[in-house]
C-alpha positions as CSV (number, residue, x, y, z in Angstrom):
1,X,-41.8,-36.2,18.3
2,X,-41.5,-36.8,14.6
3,X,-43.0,-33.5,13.3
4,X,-40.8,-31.8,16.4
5,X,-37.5,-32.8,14.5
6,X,-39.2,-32.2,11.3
7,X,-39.9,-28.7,12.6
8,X,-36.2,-27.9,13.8
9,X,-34.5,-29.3,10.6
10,X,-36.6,-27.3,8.5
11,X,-35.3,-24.0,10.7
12,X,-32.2,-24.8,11.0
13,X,-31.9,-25.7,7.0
14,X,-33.1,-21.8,6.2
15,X,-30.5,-20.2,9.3
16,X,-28.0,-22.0,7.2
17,X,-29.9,-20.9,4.1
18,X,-29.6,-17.4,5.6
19,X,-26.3,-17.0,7.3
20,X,-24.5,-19.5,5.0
21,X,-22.5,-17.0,2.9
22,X,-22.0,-13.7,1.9
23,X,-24.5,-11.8,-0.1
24,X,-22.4,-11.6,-2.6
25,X,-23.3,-10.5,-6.6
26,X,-22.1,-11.1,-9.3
27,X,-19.2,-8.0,-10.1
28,X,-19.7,-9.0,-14.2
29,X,-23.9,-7.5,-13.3
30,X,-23.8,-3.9,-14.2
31,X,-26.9,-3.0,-12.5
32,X,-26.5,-5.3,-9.6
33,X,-25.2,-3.8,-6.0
34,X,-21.4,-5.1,-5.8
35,X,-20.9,-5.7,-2.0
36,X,-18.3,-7.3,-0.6
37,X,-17.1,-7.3,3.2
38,X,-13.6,-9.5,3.0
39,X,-10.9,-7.9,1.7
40,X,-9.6,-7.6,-2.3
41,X,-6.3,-6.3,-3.2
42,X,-5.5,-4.0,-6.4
43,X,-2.6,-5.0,-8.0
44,X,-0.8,-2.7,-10.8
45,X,0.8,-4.0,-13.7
46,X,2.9,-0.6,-14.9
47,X,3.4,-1.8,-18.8
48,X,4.2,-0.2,-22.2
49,X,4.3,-1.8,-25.6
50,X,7.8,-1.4,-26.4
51,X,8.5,-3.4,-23.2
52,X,9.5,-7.0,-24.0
53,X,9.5,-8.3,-20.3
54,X,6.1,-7.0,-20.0
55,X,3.5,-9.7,-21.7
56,X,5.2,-12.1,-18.6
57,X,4.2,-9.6,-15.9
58,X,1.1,-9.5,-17.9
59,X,0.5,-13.1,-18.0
60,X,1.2,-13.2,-14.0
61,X,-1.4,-11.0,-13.2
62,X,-4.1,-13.4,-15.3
63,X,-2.8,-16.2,-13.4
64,X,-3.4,-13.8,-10.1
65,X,-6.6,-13.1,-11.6
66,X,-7.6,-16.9,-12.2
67,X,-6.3,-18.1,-9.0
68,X,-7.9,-15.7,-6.6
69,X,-11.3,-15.2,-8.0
70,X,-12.9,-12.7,-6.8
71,X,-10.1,-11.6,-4.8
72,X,-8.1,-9.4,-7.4
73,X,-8.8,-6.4,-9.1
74,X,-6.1,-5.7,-12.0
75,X,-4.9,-2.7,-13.4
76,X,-2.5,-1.9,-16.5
77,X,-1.2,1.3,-16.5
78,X,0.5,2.5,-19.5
79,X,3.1,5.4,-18.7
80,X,7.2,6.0,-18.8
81,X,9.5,5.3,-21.7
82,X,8.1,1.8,-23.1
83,X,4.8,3.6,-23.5
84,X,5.6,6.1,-26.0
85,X,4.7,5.9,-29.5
86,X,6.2,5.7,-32.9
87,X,5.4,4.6,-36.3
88,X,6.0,1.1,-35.2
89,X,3.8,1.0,-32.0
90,X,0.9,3.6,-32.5
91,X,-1.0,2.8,-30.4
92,X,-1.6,5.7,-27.7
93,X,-2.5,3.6,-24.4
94,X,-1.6,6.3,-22.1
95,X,-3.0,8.9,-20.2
96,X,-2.8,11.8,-17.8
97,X,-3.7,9.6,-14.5
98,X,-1.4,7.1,-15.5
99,X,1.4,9.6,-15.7
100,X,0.5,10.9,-12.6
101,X,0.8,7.7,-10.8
102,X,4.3,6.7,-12.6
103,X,5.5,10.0,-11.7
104,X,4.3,10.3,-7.9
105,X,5.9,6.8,-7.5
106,X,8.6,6.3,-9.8
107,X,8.0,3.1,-11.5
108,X,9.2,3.2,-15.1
109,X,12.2,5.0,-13.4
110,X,13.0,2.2,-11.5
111,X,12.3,0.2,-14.7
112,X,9.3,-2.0,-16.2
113,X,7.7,-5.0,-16.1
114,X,7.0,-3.1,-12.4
115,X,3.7,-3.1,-10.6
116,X,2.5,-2.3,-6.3
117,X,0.3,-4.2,-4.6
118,X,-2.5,-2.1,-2.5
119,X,0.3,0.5,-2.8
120,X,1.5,-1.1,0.7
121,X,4.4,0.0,2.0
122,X,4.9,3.7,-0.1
123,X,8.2,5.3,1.4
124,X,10.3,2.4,2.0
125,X,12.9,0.2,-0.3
126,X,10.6,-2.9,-1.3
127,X,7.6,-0.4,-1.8
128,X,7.7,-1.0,-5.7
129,X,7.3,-5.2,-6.3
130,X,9.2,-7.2,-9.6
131,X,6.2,-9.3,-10.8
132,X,8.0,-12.6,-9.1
133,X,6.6,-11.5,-5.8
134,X,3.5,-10.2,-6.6
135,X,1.3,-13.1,-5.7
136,X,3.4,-13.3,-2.0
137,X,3.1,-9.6,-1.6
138,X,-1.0,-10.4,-2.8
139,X,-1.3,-13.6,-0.2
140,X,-0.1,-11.1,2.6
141,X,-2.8,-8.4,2.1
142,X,-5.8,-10.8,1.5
143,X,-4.5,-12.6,5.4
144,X,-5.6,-8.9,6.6
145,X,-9.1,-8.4,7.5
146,X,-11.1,-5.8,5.5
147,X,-11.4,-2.1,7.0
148,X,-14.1,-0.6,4.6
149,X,-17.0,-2.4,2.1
150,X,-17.6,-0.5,-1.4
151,X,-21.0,-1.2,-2.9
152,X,-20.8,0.2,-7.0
153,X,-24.4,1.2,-8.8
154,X,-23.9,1.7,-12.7
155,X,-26.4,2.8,-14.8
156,X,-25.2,3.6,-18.5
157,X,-27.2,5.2,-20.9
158,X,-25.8,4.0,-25.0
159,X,-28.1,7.0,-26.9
160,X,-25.2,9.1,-25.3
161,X,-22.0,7.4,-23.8
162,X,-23.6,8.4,-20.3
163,X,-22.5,7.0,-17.0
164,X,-23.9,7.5,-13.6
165,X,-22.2,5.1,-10.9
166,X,-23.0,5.5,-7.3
167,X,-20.3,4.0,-4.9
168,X,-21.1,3.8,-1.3
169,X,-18.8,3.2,1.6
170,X,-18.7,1.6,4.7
171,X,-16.6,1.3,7.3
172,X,-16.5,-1.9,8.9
173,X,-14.2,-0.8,12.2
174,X,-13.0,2.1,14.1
175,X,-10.4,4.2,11.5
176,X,-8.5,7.3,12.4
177,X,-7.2,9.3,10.1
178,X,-8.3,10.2,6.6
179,X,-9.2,8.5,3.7
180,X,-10.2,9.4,0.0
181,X,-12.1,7.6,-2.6
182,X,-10.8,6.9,-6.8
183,X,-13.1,6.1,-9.2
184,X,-11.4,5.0,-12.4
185,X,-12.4,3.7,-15.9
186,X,-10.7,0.7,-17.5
187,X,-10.9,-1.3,-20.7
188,X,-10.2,-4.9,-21.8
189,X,-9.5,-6.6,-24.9
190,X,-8.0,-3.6,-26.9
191,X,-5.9,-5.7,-29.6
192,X,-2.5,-3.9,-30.4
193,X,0.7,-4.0,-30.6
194,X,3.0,-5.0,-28.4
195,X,7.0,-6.1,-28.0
196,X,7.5,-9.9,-26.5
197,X,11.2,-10.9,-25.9
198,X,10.0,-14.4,-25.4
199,X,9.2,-14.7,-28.6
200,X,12.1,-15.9,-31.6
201,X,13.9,-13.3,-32.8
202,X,12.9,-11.3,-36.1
203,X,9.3,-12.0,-34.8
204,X,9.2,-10.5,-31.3
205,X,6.8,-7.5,-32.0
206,X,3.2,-9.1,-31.9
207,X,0.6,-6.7,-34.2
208,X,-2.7,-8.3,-32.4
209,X,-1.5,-8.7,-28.6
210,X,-4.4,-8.7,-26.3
211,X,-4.1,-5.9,-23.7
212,X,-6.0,-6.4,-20.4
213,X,-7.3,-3.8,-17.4
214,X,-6.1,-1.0,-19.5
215,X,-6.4,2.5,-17.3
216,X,-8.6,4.3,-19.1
217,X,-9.7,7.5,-17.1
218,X,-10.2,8.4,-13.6
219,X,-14.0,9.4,-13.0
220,X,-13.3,12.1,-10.5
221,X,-9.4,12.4,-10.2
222,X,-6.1,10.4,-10.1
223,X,-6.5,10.7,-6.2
224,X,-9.2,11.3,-5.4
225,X,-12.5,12.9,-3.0
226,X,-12.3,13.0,0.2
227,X,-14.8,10.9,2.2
228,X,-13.9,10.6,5.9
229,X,-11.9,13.9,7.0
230,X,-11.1,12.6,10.3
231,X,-11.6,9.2,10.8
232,X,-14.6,6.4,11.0
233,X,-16.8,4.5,13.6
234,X,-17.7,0.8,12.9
235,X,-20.9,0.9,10.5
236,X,-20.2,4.8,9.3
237,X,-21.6,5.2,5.9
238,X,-21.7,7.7,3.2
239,X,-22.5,7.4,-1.2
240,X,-20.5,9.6,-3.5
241,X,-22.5,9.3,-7.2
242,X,-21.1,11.0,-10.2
243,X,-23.1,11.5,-13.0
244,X,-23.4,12.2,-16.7
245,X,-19.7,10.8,-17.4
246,X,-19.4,10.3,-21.0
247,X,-17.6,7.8,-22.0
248,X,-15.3,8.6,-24.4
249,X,-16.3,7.6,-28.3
250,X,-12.9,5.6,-28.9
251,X,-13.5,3.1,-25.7
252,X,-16.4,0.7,-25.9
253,X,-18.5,0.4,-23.1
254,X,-19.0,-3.7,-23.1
255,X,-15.5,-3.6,-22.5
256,X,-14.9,-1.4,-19.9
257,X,-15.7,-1.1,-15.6
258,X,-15.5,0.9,-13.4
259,X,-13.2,0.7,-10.2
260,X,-13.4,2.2,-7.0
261,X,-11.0,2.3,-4.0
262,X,-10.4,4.2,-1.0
263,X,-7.0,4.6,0.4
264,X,-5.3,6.2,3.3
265,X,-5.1,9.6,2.4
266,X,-3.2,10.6,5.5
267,X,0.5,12.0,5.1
268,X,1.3,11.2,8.2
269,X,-0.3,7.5,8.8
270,X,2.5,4.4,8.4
271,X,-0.3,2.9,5.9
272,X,0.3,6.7,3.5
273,X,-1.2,5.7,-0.2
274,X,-2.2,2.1,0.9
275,X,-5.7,0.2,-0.7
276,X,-7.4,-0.4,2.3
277,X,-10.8,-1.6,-0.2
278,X,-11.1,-1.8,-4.1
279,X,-14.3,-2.7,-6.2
280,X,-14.9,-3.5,-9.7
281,X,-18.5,-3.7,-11.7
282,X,-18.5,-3.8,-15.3
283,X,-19.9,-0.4,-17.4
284,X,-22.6,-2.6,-19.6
């Protein structure tokens, strides 16, 4: 009777072993196989340097960051009005995909520290979210279970700034409509300059401010390939890989990741622009 019970607790110690968790890699790994199959929500800081209010959006999206680990992938996008340059703030963080975005939605119009969260809710009045309600705007998407899984495969070569990245999809229930993947570059730790109204006056512009997530580049376009034209069963599948992207000479690559979404890419659908899945894996 002994080595009976000995028998079952040694089974039912590897089931639990087994089916315990989530596989579940680390997303820092550049060559590991990112897979995830609950639900993480993009949230876009839109910033610029001459933008006083920004370094406290900034600083909520860390504490989003700390708080859900795992759960969050950030994004600073540069564009509008406080993003431009002068001889005081040089430092050119902006770029053609992060104009685009600004423009299609009209955040710097409506006026900065702005950001959106998955892009929910495009087309109506409380579409773009003041930083104060990003993290109940965030709580709300992560209570909704996940409609797609991204797995991201990086392999970059430093004799020439090449990237290859391999993202595959999955669709973990029945989706109708149609849907598009982004694959975007971003960069951390790029020391600059940047306006802080918290700060006393006479020393509010900081030289050596720390910027974060920093768009860089969109690997294939600001919005996107198409990947399922008319909808997906449960456990559909398909790999979009994109190679021989060089990295540009003026990023570095230990700094930067790649991240890949796909969003509802239906005009039609009451979900229009939403993040229905975003990944992150580092470049190096």
């Amino acid at each position: 009777m002994n080595k009976i019970i000995y028998k079952l607790t040694v089974i039912i110690g590897i089931s639990f072993t087994i089916y315990g968790c989530d596989y579940v890699k680390d997303v820092r790994d550049p060559n590991a196989e990112i897979i995830r199959g609950n639900r993480k929500v993009l949230v876009e800081d839109y910033t610029g340097h001459k933008c006083g209010n920004c370094p406290s959006a900034a600083d909520t999206l860390r504490y989003l960051e700390n708080k859900y680990d795992g759960q969050v992938v950030p994004l600073a996008i540069h564009a509008g009005f406080f993003a431009n340059i002068n001889a005081t703030y040089p430092t050119d963080l902006r770029n053609t995909v992060g104009n685009a975005y600004d423009t299609q939605f009209g955040i710097s119009t409506a006026g900065n520290p702005n950001g959106l969260i998955n892009r929910g809710g495009y087309g109506t009045g409380g579409f773009i979210k003041a930083y104060s309600s990003w993290e109940g705007e965030l709580a709300q998407m992560l209570s909704r279970a996940a409609k797609f899984e991204i797995k991201i495969k990086n392999t970059f070569t430093a004799a020439n700034s090449n990237l290859n990245t391999s993202i595959t999809l999955k669709s973990l229930t029945n989706n109708s409509g149609q849907y598009k993947l982004v694959v975007l570059l971003s960069e951390d730790s790029i020391i600059a300059e940047q306006l802080d109204y918290r700060l006393p006056s006479g020393s509010q512009l900081i030289p050596n401010y720390e910027f974060k997530h920093v768009l860089r580049d969109a690997v294939n376009s600001a919005w996107g390939d198409v990947v399922f034209s008319t909808g997906a069963i449960v456990n559909d599948s398909l790999t979009k890989s994109y190679s021989n992207y060089k990295i540009s000479p003026n990023y570095r690559p230990s700094k930067c990741h790649i991240i890949a979404y796909v969003y509802d890419a239906d005009p039609n659908s009451a979900t229009y622009y939403e993040v229905l899945q975003v990944e992150e894996a580092s470049v190096k």
